[in-house]
PyMOL CGO cylinders between C-alpha atoms (Angstrom):
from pymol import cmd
from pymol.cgo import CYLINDER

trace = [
    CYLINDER, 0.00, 0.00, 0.00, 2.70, 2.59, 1.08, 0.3, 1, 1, 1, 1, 1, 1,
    CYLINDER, 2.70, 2.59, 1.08, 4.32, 1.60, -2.36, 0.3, 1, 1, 1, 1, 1, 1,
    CYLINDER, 4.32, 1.60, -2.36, 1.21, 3.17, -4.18, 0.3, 1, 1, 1, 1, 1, 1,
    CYLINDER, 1.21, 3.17, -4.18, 1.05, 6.12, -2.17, 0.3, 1, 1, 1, 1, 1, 1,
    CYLINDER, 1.05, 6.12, -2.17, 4.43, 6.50, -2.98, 0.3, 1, 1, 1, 1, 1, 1,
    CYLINDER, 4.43, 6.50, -2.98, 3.87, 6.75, -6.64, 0.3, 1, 1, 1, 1, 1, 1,
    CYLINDER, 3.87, 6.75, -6.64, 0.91, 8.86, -6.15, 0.3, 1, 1, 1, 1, 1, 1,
    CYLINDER, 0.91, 8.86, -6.15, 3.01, 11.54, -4.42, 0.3, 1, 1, 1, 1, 1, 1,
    CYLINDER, 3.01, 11.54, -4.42, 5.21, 11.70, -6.87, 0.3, 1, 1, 1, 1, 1, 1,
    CYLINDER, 5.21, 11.70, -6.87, 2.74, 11.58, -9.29, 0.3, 1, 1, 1, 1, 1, 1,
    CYLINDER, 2.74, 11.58, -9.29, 1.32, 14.64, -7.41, 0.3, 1, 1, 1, 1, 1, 1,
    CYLINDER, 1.32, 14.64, -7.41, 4.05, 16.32, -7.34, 0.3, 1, 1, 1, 1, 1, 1,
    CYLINDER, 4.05, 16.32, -7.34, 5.21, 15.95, -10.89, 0.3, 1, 1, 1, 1, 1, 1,
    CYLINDER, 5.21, 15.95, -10.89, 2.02, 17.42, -11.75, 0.3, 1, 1, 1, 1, 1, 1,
    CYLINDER, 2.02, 17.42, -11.75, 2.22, 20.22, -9.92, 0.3, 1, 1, 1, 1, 1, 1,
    CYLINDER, 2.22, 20.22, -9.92, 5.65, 20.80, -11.25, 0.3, 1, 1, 1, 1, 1, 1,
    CYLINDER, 5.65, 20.80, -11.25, 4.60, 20.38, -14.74, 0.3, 1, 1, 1, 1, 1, 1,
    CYLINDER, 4.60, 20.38, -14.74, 1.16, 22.56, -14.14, 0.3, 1, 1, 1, 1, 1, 1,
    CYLINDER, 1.16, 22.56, -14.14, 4.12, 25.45, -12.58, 0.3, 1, 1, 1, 1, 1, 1,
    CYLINDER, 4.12, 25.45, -12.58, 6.15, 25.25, -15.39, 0.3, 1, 1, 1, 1, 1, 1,
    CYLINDER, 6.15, 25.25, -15.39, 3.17, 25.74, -17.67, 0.3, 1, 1, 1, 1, 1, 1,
    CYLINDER, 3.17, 25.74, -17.67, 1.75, 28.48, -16.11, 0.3, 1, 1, 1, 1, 1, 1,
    CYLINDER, 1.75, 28.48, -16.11, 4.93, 30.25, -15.73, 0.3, 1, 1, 1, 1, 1, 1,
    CYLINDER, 4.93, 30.25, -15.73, 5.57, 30.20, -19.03, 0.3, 1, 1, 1, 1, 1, 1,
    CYLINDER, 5.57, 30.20, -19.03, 1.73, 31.28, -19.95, 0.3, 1, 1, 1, 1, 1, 1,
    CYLINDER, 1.73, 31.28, -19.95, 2.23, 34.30, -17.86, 0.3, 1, 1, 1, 1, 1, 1,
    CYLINDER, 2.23, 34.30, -17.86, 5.40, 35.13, -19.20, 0.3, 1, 1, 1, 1, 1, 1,
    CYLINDER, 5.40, 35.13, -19.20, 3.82, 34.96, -22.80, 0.3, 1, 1, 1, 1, 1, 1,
    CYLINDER, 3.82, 34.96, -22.80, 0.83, 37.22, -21.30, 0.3, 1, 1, 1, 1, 1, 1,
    CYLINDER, 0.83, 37.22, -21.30, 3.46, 39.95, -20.06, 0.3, 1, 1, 1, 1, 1, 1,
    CYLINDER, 3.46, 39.95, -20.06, 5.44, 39.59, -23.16, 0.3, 1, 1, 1, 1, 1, 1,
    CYLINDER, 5.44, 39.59, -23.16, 2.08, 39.81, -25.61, 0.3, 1, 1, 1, 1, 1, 1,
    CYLINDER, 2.08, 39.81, -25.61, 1.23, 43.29, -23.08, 0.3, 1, 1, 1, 1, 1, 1,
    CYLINDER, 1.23, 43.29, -23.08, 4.57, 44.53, -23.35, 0.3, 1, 1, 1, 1, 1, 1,
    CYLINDER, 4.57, 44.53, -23.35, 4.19, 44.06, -27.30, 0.3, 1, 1, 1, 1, 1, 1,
    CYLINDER, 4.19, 44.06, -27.30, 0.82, 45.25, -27.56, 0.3, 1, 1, 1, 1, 1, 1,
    CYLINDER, 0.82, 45.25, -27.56, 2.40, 48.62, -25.45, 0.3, 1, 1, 1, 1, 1, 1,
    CYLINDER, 2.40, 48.62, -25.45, 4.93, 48.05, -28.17, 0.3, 1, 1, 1, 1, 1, 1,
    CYLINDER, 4.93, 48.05, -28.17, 2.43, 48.04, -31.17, 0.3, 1, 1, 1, 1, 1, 1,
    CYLINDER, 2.43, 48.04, -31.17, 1.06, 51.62, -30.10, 0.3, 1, 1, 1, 1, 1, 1,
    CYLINDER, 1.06, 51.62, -30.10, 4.47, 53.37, -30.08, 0.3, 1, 1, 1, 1, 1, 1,
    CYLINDER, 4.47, 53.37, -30.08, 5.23, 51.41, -33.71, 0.3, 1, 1, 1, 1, 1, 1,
    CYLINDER, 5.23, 51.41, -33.71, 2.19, 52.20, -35.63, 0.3, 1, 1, 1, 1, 1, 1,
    CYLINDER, 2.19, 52.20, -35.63, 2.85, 56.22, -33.70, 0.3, 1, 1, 1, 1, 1, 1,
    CYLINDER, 2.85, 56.22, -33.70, 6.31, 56.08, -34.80, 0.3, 1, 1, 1, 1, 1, 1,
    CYLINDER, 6.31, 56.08, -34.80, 5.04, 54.91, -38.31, 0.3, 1, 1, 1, 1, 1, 1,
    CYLINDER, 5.04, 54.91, -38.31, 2.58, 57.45, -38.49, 0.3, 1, 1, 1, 1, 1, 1,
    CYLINDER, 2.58, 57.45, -38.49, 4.95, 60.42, -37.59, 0.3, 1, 1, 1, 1, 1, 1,
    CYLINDER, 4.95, 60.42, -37.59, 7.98, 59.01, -40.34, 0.3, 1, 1, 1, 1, 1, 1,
    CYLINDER, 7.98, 59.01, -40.34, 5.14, 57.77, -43.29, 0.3, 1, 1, 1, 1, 1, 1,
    CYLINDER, 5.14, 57.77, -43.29, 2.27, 60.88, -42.80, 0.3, 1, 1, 1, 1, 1, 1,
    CYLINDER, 2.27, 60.88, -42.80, 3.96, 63.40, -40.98, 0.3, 1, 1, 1, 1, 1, 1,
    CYLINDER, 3.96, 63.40, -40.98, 7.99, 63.26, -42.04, 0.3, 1, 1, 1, 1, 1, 1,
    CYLINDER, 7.99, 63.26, -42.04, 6.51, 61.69, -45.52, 0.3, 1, 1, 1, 1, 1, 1,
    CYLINDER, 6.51, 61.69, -45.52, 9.44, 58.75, -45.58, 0.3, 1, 1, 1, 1, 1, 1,
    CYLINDER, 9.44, 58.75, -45.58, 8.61, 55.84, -47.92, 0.3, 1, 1, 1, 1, 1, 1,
    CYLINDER, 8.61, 55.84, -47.92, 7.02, 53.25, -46.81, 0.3, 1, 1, 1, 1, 1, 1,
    CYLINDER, 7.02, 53.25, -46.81, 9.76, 50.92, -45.70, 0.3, 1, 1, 1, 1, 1, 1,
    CYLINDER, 9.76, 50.92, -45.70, 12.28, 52.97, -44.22, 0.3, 1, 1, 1, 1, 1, 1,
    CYLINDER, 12.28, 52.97, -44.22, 9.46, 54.34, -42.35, 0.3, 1, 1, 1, 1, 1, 1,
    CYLINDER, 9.46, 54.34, -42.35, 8.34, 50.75, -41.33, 0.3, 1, 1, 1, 1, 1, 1,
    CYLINDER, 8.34, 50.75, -41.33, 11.48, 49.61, -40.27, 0.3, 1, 1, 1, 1, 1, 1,
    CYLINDER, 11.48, 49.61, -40.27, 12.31, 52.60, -37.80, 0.3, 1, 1, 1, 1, 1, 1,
    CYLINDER, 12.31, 52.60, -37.80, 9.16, 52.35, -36.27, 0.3, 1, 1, 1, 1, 1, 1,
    CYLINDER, 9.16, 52.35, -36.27, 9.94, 48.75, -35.79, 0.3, 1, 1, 1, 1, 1, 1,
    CYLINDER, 9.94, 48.75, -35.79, 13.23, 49.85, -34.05, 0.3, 1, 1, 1, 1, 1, 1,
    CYLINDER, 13.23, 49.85, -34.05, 11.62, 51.92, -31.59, 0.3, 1, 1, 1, 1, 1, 1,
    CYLINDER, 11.62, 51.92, -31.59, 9.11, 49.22, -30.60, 0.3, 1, 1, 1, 1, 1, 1,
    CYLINDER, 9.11, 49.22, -30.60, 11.81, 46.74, -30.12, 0.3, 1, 1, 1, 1, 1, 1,
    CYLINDER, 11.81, 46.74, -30.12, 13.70, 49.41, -27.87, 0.3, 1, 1, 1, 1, 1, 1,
    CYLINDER, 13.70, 49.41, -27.87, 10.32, 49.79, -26.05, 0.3, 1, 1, 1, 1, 1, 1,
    CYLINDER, 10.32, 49.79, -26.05, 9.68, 46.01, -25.52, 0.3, 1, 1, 1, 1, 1, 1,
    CYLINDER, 9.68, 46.01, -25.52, 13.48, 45.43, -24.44, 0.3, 1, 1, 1, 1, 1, 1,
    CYLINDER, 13.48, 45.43, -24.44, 13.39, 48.12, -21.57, 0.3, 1, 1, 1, 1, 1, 1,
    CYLINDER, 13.39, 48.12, -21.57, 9.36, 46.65, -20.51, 0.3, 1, 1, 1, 1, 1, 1,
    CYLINDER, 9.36, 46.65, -20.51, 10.59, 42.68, -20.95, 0.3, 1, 1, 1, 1, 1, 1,
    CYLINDER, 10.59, 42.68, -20.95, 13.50, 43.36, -19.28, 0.3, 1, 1, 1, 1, 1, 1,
    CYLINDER, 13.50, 43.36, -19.28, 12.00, 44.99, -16.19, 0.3, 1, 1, 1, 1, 1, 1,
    CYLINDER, 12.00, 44.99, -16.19, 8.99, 43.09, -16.40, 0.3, 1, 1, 1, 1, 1, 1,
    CYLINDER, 8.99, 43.09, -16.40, 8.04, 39.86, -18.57, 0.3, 1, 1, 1, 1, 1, 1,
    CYLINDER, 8.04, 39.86, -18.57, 11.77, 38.14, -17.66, 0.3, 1, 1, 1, 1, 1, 1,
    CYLINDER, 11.77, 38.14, -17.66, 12.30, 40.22, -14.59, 0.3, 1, 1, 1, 1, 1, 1,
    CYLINDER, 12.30, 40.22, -14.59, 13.38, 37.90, -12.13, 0.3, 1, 1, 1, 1, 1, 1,
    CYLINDER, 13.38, 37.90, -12.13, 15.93, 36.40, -14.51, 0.3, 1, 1, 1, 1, 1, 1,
    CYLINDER, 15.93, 36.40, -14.51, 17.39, 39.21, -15.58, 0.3, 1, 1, 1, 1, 1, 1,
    CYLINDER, 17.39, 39.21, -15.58, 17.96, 40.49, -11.52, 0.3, 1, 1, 1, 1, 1, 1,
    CYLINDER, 17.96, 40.49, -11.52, 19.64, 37.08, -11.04, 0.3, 1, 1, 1, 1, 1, 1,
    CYLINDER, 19.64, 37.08, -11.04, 21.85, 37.96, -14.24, 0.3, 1, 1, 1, 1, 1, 1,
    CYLINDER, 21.85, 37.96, -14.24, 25.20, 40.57, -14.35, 0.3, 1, 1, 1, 1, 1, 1,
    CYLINDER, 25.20, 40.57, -14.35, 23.92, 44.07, -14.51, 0.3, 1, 1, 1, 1, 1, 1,
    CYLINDER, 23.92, 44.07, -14.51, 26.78, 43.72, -17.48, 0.3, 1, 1, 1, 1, 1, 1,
    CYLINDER, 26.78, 43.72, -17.48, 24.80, 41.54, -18.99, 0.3, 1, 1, 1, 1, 1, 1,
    CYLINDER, 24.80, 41.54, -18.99, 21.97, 43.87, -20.34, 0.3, 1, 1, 1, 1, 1, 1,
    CYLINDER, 21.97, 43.87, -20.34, 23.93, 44.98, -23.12, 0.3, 1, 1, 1, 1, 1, 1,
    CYLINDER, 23.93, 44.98, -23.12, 24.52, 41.62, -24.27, 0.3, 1, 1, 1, 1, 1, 1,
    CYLINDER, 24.52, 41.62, -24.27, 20.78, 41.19, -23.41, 0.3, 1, 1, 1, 1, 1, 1,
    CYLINDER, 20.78, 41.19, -23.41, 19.55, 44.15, -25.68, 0.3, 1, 1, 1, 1, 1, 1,
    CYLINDER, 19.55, 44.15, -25.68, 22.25, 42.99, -28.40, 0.3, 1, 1, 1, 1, 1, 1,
    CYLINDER, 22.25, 42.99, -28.40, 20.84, 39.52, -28.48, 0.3, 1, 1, 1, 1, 1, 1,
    CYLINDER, 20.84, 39.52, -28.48, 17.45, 41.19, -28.41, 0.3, 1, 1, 1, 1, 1, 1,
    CYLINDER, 17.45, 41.19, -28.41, 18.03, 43.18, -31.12, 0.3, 1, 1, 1, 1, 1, 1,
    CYLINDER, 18.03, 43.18, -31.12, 19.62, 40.58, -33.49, 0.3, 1, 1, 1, 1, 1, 1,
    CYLINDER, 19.62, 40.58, -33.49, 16.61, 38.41, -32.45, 0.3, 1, 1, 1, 1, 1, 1,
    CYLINDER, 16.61, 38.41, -32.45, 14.16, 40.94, -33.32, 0.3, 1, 1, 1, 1, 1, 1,
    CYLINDER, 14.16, 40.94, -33.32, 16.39, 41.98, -36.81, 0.3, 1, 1, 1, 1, 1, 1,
    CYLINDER, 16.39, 41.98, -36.81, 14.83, 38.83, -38.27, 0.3, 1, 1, 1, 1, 1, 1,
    CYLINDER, 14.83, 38.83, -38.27, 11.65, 39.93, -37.30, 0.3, 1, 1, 1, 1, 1, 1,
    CYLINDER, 11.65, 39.93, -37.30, 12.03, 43.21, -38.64, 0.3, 1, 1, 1, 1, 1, 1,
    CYLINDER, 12.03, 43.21, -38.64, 13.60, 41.85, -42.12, 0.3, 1, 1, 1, 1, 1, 1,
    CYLINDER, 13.60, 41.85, -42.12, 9.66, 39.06, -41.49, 0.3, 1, 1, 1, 1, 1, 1,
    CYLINDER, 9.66, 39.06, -41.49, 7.84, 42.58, -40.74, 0.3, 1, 1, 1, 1, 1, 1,
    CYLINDER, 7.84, 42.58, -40.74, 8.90, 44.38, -43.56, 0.3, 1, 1, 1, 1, 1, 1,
    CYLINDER, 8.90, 44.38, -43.56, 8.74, 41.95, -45.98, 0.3, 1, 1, 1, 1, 1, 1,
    CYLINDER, 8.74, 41.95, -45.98, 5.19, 41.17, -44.62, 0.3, 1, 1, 1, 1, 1, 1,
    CYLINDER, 5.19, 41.17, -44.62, 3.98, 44.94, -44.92, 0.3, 1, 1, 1, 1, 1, 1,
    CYLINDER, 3.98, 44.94, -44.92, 5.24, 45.16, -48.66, 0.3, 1, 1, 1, 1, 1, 1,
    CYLINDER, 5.24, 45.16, -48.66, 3.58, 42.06, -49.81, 0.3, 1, 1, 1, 1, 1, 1,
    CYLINDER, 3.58, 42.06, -49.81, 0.31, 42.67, -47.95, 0.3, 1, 1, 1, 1, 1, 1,
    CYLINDER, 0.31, 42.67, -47.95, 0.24, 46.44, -49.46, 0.3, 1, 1, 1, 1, 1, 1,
    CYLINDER, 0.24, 46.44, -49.46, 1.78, 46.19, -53.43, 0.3, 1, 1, 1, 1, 1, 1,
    CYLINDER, 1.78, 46.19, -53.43, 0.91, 42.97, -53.86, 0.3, 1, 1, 1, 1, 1, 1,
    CYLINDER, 0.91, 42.97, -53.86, -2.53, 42.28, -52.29, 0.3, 1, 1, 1, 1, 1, 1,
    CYLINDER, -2.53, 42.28, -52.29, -3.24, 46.06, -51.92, 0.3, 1, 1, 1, 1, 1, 1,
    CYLINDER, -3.24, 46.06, -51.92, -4.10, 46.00, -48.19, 0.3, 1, 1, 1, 1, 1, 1,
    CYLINDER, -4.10, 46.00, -48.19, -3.99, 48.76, -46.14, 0.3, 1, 1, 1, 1, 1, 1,
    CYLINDER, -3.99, 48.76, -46.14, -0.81, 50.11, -44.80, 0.3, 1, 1, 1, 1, 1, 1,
    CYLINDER, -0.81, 50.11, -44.80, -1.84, 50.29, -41.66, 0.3, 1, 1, 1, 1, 1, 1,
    CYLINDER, -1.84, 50.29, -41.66, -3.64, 47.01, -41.42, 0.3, 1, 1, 1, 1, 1, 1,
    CYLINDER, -3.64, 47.01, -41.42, -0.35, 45.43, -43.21, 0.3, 1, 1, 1, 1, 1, 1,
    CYLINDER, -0.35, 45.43, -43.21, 1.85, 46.36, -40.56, 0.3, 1, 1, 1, 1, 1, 1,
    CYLINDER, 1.85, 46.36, -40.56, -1.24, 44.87, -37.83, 0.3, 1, 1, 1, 1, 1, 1,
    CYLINDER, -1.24, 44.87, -37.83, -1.23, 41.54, -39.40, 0.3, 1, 1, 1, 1, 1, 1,
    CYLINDER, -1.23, 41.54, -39.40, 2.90, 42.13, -39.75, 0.3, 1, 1, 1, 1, 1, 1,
    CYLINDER, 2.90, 42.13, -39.75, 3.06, 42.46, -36.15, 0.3, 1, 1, 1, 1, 1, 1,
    CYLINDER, 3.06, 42.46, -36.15, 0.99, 39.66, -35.13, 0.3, 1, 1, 1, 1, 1, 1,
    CYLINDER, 0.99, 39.66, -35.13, 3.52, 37.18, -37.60, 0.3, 1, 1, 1, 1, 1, 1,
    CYLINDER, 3.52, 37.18, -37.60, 6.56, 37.96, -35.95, 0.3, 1, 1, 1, 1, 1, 1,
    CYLINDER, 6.56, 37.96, -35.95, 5.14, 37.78, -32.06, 0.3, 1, 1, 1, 1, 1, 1,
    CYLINDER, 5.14, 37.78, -32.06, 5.52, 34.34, -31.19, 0.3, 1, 1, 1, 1, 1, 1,
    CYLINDER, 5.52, 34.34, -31.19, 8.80, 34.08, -33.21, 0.3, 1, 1, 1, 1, 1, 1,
    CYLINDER, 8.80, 34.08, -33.21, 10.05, 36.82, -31.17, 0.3, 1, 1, 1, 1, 1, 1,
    CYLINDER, 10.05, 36.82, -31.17, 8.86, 35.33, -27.70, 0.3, 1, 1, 1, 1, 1, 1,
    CYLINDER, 8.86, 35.33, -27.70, 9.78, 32.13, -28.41, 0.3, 1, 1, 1, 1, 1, 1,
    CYLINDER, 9.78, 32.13, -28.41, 13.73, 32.85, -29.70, 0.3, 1, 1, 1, 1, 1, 1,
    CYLINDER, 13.73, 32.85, -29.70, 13.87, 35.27, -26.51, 0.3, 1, 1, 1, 1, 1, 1,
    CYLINDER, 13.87, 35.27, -26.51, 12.53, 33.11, -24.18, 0.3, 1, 1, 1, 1, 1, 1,
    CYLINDER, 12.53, 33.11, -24.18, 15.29, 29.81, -25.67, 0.3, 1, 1, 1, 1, 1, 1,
    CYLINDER, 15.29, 29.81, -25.67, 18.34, 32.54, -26.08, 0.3, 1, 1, 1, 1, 1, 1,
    CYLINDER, 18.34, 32.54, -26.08, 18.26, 36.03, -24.25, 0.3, 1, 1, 1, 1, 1, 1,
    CYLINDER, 18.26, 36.03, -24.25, 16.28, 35.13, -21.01, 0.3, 1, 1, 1, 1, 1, 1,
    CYLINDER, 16.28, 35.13, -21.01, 16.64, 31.55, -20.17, 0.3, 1, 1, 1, 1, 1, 1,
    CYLINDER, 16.64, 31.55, -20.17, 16.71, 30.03, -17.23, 0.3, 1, 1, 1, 1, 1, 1,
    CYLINDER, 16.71, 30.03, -17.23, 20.00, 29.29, -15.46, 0.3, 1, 1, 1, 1, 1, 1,
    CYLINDER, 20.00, 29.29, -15.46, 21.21, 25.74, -14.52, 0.3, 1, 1, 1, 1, 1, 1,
    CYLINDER, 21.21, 25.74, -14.52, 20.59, 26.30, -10.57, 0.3, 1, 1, 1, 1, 1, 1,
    CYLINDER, 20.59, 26.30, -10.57, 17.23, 27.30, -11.40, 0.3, 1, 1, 1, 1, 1, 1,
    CYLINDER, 17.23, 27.30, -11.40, 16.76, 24.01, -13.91, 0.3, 1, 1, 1, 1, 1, 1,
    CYLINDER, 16.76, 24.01, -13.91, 18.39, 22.04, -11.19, 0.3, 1, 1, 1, 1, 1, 1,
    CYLINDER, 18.39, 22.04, -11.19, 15.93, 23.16, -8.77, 0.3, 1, 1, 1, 1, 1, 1,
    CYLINDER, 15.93, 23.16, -8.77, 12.99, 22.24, -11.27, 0.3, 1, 1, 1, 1, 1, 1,
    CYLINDER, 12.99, 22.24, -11.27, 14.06, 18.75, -11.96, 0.3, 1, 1, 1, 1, 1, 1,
    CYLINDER, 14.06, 18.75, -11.96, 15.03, 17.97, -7.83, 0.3, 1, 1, 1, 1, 1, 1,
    CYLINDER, 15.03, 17.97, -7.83, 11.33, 18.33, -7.63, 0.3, 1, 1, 1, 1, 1, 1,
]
cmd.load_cgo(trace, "trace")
């Protein structure tokens, strides 16, 4: 009998540990998709001033307003979404953080771009709407690169996951 409760603990236990791992990560993605959605307003803004205001052409205009999203979402993600991982980290280390950011977020800002061009000479969508459905594309990429490179977890913490 004490065999079988046993297994049931641990079967407890493991579920518990796989139900915290899962909603960890869920609220992570929920901070990350608020800190993007934050991140949307100041891109289509930014895209607005460059493309109506500054009159730019439509893809440099695009991909500066992309930069100053992804400078927004760092700064929030950093604080925020991954903050407890990147407190544990060097205070050094945010550079290499926002470089690694960046680089991951240069892919999605080559996906963007491309996105808003095809959706707007090609299927004559709206600009505006372009860069929406643009945006949406390149979310999960971006949270799930981050999430495997830039803010990980560190092998204590993993160490600590699987002892349980």
């Amino acid at each position: 009998m004490k065999q079988y409760l046993d297994y049931f603990n641990i079967s407890y236990l493991r579920g518990k540990v796989h139900f915290y791992l899962h909603s960890a990560l869920f609220s992570r993605f929920i901070r990350f998709a608020v800190v993007g959605f934050s991140g949307v307003f100041v891109d289509l803004g930014a895209f607005y001033c460059f493309h109506s205001s500054l009159c730019l052409a439509l893809t440099p205009s695009a991909m500066l307003s992309t930069e100053i999203a992804i400078i927004n979402n760092f700064l929030w993600n950093d604080l925020w979404t991954f903050g407890d991982v990147s407190f544990e980290q060097k205070n050094s280390q945010k550079l290499q953080r926002f470089v690694k950011f960046n680089l991951i977020c240069l892919i999605g800002l080559i996906f963007n771009s491309l996105i808003v061009n095809l959706l707007f000479y090609q299927f004559q969508v709206n600009e505006y709407i372009a860069k929406l459905v643009a945006i949406a594309c390149v979310t999960l990429w971006n949270f799930w690169l981050n999430l495997k490179m830039n803010w990980q977890l560190t092998k204590t913490e993993v160490d600590v996951v699987v002892d349980i």
